[in-house]
C-alpha positions in Angstrom: 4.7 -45.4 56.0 4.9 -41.6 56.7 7.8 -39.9 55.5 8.6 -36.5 57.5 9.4 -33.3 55.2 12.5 -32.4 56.4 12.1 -28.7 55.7 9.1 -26.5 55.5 7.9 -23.4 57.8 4.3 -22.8 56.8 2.9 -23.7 60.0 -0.3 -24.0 61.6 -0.5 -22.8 65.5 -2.6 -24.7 67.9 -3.2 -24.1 71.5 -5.5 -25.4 74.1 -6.6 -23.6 76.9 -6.9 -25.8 80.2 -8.9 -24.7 83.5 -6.2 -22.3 85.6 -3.7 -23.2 83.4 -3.5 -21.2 80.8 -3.0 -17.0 80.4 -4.4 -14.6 78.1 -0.7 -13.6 76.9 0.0 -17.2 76.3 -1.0 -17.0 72.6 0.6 -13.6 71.7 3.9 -15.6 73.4 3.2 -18.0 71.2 2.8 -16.3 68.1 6.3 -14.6 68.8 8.1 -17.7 69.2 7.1 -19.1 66.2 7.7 -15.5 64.3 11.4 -15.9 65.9 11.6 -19.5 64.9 11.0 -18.0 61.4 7.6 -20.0 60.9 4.9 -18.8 58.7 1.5 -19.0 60.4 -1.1 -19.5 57.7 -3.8 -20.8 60.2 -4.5 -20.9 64.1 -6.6 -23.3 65.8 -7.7 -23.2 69.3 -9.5 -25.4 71.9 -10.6 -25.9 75.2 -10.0 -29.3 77.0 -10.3 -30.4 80.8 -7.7 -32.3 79.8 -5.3 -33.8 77.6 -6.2 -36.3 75.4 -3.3 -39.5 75.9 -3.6 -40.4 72.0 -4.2 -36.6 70.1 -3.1 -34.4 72.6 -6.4 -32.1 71.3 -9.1 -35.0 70.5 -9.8 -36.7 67.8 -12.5 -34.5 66.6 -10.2 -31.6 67.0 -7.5 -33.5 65.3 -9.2 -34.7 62.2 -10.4 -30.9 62.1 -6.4 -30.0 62.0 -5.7 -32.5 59.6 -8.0 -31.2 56.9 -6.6 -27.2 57.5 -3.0 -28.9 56.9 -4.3 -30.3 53.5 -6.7 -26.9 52.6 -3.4 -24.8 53.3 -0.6 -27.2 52.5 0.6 -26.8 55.8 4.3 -28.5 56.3 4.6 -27.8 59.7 2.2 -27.6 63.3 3.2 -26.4 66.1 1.5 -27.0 69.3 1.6 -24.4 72.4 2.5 -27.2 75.2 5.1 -30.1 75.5 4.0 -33.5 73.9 4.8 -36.9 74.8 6.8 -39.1 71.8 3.7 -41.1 71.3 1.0 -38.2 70.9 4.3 -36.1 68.1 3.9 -39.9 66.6 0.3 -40.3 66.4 -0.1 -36.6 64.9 2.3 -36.7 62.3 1.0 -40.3 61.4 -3.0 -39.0 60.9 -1.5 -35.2 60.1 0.6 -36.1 57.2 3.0 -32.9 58.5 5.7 -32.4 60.9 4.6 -31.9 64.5 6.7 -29.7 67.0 5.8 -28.7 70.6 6.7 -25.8 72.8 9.7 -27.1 73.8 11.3 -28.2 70.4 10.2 -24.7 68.9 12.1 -23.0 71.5 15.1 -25.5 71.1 15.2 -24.6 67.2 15.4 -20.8 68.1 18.5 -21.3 70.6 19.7 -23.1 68.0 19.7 -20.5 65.1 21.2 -18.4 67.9 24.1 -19.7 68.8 26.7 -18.3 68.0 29.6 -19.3 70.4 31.6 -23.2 70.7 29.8 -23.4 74.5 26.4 -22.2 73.4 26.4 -24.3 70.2 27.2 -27.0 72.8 24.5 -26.6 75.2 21.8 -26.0 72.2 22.8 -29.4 71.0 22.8 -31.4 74.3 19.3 -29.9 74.6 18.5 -31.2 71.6 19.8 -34.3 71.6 18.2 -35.0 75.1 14.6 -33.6 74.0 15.2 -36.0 70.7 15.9 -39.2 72.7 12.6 -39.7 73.8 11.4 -39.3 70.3 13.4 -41.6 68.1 10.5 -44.0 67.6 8.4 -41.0 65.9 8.1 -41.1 61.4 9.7 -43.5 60.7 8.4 -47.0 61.6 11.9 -48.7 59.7 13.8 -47.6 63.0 11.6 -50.1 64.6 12.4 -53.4 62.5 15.1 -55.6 62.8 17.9 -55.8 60.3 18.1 -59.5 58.6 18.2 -61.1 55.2 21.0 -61.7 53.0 23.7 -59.3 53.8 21.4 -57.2 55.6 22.2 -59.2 59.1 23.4 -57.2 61.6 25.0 -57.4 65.2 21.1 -58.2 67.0 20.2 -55.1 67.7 17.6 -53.2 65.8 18.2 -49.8 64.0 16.7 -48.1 67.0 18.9 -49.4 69.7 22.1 -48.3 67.5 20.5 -45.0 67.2 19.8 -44.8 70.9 23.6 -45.6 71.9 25.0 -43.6 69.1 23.1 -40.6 71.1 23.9 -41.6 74.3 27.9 -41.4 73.3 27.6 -38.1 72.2 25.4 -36.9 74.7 28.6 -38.0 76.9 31.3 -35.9 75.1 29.1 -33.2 75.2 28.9 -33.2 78.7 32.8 -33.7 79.2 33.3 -31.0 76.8 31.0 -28.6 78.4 32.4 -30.1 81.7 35.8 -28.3 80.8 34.1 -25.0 79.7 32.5 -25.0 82.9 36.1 -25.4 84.5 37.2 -22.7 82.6 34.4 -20.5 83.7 35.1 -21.2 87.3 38.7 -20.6 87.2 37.5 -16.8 85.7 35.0 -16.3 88.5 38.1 -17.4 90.9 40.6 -15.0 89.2 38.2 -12.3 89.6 37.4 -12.8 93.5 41.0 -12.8 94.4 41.4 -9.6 92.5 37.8 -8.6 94.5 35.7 -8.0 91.5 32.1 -8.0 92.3 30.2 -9.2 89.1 26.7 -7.7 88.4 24.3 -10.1 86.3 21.8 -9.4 84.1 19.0 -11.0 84.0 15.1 -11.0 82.7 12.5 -11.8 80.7 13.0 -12.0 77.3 13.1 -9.3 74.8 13.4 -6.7 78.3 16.4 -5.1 76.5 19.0 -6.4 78.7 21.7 -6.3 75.9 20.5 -2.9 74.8 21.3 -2.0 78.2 24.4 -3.7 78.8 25.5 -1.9 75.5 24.6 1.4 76.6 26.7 0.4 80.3 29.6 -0.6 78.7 29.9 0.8 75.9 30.1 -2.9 73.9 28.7 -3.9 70.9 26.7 -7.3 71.3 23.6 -7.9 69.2 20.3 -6.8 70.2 16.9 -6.7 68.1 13.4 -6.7 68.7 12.8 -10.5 68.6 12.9 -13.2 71.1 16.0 -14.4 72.3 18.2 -12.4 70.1 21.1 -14.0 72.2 21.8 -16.6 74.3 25.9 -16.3 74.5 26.9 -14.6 78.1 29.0 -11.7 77.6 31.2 -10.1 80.1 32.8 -6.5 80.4 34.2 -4.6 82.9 33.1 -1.6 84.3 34.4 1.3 85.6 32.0 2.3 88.6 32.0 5.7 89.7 33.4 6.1 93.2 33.8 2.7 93.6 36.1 1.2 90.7 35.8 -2.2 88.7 33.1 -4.4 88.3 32.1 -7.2 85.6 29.0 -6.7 84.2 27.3 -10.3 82.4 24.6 -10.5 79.8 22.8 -13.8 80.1 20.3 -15.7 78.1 16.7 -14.2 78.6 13.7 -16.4 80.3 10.8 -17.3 79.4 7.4 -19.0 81.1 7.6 -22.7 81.0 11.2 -22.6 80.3 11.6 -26.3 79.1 14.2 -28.3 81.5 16.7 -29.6 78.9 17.8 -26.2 78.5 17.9 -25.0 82.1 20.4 -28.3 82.5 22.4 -27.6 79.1 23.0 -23.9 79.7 23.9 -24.9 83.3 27.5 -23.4 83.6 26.0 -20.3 81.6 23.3 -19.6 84.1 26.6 -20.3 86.8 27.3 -16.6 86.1 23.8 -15.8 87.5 24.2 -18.0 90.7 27.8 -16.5 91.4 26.8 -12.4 90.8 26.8 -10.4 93.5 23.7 -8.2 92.4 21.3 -8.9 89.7 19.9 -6.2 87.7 16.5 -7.5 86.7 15.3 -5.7 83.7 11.4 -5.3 83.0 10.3 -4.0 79.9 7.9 -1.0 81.5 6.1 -0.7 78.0 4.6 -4.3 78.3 1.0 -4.6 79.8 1.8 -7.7 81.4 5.2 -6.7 83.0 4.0 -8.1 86.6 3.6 -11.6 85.1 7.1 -11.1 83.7 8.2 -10.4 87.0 7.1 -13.1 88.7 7.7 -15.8 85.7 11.5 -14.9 85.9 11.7 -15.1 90.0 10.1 -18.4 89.6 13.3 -19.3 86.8 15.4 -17.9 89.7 13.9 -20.4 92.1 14.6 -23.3 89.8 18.3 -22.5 89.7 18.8 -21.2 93.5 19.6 -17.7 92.6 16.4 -16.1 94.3 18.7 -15.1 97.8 20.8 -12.5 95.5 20.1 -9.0 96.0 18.0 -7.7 93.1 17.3 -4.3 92.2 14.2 -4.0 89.2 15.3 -1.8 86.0 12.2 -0.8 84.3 13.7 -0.4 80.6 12.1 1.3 77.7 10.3 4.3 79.5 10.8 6.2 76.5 7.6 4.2 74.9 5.9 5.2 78.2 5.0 8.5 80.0 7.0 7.1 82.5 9.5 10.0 83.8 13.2 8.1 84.5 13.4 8.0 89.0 14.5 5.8 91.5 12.8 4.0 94.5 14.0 2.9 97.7 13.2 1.0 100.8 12.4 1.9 104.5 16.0 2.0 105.0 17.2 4.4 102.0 18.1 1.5 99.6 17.3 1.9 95.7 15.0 -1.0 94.8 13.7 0.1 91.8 15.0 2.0 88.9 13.2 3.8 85.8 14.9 4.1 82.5 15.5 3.3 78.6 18.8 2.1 77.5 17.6 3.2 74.1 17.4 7.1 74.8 19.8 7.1 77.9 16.9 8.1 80.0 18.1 7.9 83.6 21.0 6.0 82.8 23.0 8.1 85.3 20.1 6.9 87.8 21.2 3.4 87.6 25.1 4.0 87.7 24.3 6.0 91.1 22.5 3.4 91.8 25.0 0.1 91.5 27.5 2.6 93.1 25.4 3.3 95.9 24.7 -0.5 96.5 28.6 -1.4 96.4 29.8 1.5 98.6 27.1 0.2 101.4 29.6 -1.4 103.2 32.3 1.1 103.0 34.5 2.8 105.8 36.5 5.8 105.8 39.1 6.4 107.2 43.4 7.1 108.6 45.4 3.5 108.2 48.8 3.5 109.1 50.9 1.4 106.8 54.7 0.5 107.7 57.8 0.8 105.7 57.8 -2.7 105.4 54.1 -3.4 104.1 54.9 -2.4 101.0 52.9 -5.0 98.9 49.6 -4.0 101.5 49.9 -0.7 100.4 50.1 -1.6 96.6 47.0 -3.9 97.2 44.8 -1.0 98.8 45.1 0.9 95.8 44.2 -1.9 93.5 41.1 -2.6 95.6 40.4 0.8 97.7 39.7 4.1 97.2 43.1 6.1 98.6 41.9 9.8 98.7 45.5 10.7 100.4 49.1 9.5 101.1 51.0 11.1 103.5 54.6 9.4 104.4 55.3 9.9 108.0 59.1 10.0 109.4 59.7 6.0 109.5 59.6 5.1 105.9 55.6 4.3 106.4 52.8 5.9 105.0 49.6 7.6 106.4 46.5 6.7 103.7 43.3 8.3 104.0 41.1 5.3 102.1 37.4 4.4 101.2 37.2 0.7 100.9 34.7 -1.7 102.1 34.9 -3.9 105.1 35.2 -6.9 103.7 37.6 -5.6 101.2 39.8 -4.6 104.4 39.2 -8.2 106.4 40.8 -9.6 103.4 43.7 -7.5 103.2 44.2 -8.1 106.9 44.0 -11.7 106.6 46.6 -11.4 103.6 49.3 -9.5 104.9 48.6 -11.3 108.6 49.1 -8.0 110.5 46.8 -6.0 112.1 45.9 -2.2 111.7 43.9 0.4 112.9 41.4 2.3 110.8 41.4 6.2 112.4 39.3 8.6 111.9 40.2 12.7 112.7 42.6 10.6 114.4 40.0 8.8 117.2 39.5 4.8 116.2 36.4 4.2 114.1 37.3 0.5 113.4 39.7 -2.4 115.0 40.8 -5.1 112.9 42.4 -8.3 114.3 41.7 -7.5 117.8 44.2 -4.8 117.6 44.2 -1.7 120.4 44.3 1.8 119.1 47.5 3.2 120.1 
């Protein structure tokens, strides 16, 4: 019987390239998850299949060949580059004589060093348990015996079924916990529509610099390093938008290719703040060679969650480690789509405020409203959500406001106060609201 080390982090890498299936950055990925992970590659081994194997993943040729590197380098770990079913983890470990990890339980260990908040800690461990539930019946072969002898009989279930409902219970108050984060969330996001907030969400591949840059935007202080995943906790701050006024800003967790599922499920009401933004800021690191891949890889992560229909507009971060010069670029009809900056130097920073103002003053109107002495509490409410550049009082107790606020800013004011207005401008009608006539 094979008894799993339970700690250990000189590894040996393997990964096995697969007709149209594999990518020439796949191994440098690699190689910086399992830096991230804190593993210590001593040995890479690679291969090239048409398929793969249903008993070694790699062959058994390839396999044995593994199995002596473990013993030449004492090995305590190997990490394979692709997801594993339970049976090919068991069979390796049982002819390895090491622990075996895939892709997807190599990135599960690094969201959970990462963790830092109750709901993150939460989701990393939901993912886990859900990724480990499939795998009980790997190591150890006692899990599969039936209790009996003297003393030793037990309800008639073996060690393995306890161990499979002692999961599935806590699996469940995960979820109900997480359940009443996720309310929590919601009732946020609800408190900031009725107080028309727009939120702006951050979001790319990993590594891009997104919390460098949401640092730099709002002046906060949340971790950032040159490493894979340096956070996963969403962080929101509030923003002060020139010309405009208030908006949240979030942080979220960064992507990466083949983003296993478990986690895309357990960080479900984090990536909520992603499906609920008004505008995403997709940041690119413009330094990497394989940015365009990025690009595409975290659209495709969009996909998966429905949040490909928000408006995006792509920050190309780091241009300081480029001869990139920090500009905009817009669209056939004067929108910015694209932004070049570094969040590190404060290159073209002002670019990208200019920007997210420009984007949430699109829908904006100017003009004359006439408010009456007894709309008080409308008037208070268009200068928590408007722009009021005067205030005249006029002779009846009312008040004359020249504002800039956006239309549907106004429709909801309308709809509030149940009156209806006119919106002048130089004193001609620009704008009726509620089917009223311009006097």
């Amino acid at each position: 019987m094979f008894e799993r080390p339970q700690s250990g982090e000189t590894a040996i890498l393997v990964h096995v390239d697969f007709p149209g299936a594999s990518e020439p950055e796949d191994m440098l990925e690699f190689v910086d998850l399992a830096a991230s992970a804190g593993a210590r590659p001593v040995a890479t081994v690679t291969a090239s299949r048409k398929a793969p194997d249903p008993r070694y993943f790699v062959g058994a040729g390839k396999a044995e060949e593994i199995r002596d590197l473990v013993a030449a380098e004492g090995a305590e770990l190997v990490i394979f580059n692709h997801e594993l079913s339970p049976s090919q983890e068991r069979n390796l470990e049982s002819l390895l004589r090491a622990r075996v990890l895939d892709r997807t339980g190599l990135i599960l260990d690094i969201f959970a060093q990462r963790a830092r908040s109750f709901e993150g800690k939460l989701q990393v461990e939901l993912a886990q348990l859900e990724h480990l539930s499939t795998r009980l019946v790997r190591g150890w072969t006692h899990l599969e015996r039936q209790k009996g002898g003297i003393g030793l009989r037990g309800p008639g279930e073996t060690q393995l079924e306890t161990d499979r409902r002692l999961l599935g219970r806590r699996i469940k108050q995960i979820h109900k916990k997480l359940e009443k984060v996720r309310g929590q969330r919601a009732q946020g996001r609800r408190a900031r529509e009725r107080a028309d907030v727009p939120t702006v969400s951050l979001v790319g591949y990993t590594n891009a610099g997104k919390s460098t840059l949401f640092n730099k935007l709002c002046d906060a202080k949340v971790y950032s390093a040159d490493q894979l995943f340096a956070t996963l906790d969403p962080t929101l701050r509030r923003f002060e938008l020139p010309g405009y006024g208030p908006v949240v800003i979030a942080d979220t967790v960064g992507f990466v290719r083949k983003l296993p599922h478990e986690l895309i499920a357990a960080f479900r009401s984090t990536l909520e703040e992603t499906l609920e933004a008004d505008l995403l800021l997709h940041v690119i690191d413009a330094h990497d060679p394989e940015r365009h891949t990025r690009i595409e890889q975290v659209n495709e992560v969009l996909r998966t969650i429905g949040a490909n229909e928000i408006p995006q507009i792509l920050v190309y971060n780091k241009i300081d480690l480029t001869a990139e010069p920090p500009r905009t670029l817009r669209d056939l009809e004067g929108r910015v789509t694209r932004v070049w900056c570094s969040a590190a130097s404060g290159e073209g920073m002002e670019l990208l405020t200019q920007a997210l103002s420009e984007f949430f003053l699109s829908d904006q109107v100017r003009g004359w409203l006439h408010v009456p002495a007894d709309a008080g509490r409308l008037r208070a409410a268009i200068y928590r959500t408007g722009e009021v550049l005067q205030d005249v009082p006029d002779e009846g107790g009312g008040w004359w406001l020249e504002v800039r606020i956006s239309e549907q800013e106004l429709e909801t004011l309308y709809r509030r106060e149940g009156r209806e207005f006119v919106l002048l401008a130089d004193r001609e009608p620009v704008r009726v609201a509620g089917g009223a006539q311009a006097p």
